[in-house]
N, C-alpha and C positions, 0 to 999 in steps of 0.2 A: 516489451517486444518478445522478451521468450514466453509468456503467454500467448500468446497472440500467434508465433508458429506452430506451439505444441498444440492448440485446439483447431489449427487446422486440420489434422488428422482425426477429431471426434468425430463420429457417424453424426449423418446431415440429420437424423432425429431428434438430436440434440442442438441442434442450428438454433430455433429459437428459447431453449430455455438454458439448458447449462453452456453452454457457447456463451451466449448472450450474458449472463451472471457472472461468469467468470473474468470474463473482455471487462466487464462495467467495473466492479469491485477491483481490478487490477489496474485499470487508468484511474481510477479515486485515488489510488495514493498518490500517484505522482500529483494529480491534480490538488488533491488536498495540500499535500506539501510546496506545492507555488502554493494555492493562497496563503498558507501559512506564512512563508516567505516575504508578502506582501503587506502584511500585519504585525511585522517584525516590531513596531511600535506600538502595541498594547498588550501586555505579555498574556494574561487571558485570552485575546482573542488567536495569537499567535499558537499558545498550547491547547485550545481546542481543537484547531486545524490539524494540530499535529496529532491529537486523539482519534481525531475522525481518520485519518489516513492509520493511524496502527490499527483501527476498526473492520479499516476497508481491508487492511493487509492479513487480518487474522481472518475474515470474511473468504480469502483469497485461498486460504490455506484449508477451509475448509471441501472449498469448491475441487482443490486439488486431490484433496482426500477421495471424495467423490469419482471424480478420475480413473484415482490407484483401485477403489474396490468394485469398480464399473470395468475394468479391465480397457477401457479407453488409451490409457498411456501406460506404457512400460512402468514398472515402481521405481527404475533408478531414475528416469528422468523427473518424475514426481519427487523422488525423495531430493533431487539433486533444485529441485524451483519451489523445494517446501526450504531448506538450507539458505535459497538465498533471499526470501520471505523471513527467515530466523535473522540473519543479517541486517536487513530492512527494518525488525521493529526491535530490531537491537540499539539503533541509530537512533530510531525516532524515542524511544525511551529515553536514553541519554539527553537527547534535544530539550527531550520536556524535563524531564529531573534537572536541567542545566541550563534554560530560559534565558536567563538573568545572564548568560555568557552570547547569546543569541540576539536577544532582542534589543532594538536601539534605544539607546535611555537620551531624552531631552534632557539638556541642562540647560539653566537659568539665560545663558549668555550664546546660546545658539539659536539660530534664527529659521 
């Protein structure tokens, strides 16, 4: 969502391409991470989902960069929604190096 206000102030020249990149790549992580969530039972597929959303999230960080040197948005507010992108695939690392604390393990005698 702080995406999504801060690119409200990009010039409308930017409406269909960096608007629209930046909106996309920053809903994929939360989206990747539901489905991730959803695949809690096959840890492969669960730590791809969580790849593709740190993909989306470093995608995101890019777009931000773009921003700061386009003079689009201020650099503290950039540097302040690249910080909590650092946060976010600080998370999603952890998740994936630690799966196995994550994901739901079947045993024999559950049904």
């Amino acid at each position: 969502m702080h995406i999504y206000e801060a690119t409200k102030k990009l010039p409308t020249e930017e409406k269909y391409s960096l608007v629209d990149q930046i909106r996309r790549s920053s809903r994929s992580v939360a989206a990747n991470i539901a489905e991730a969530w959803r695949k809690r039972r096959y840890e492969a597929a669960f730590v791809a989902k969580l790849s593709d959303a740190e993909a989306e999230a470093c995608e995101t960080q890019t777009w931000l960069e773009f921003c700061k040197r386009c003079g689009y948005l201020p650099e503290s507010r950039t540097t302040e929604l690249d910080r909590m992108y650092d946060d976010i695939l600080g998370k999603l690392i952890a998740m994936i190096n630690g799966a196995k604390n994550w994901t739901i393990i079947k045993t024999k005698d559950s049904k």
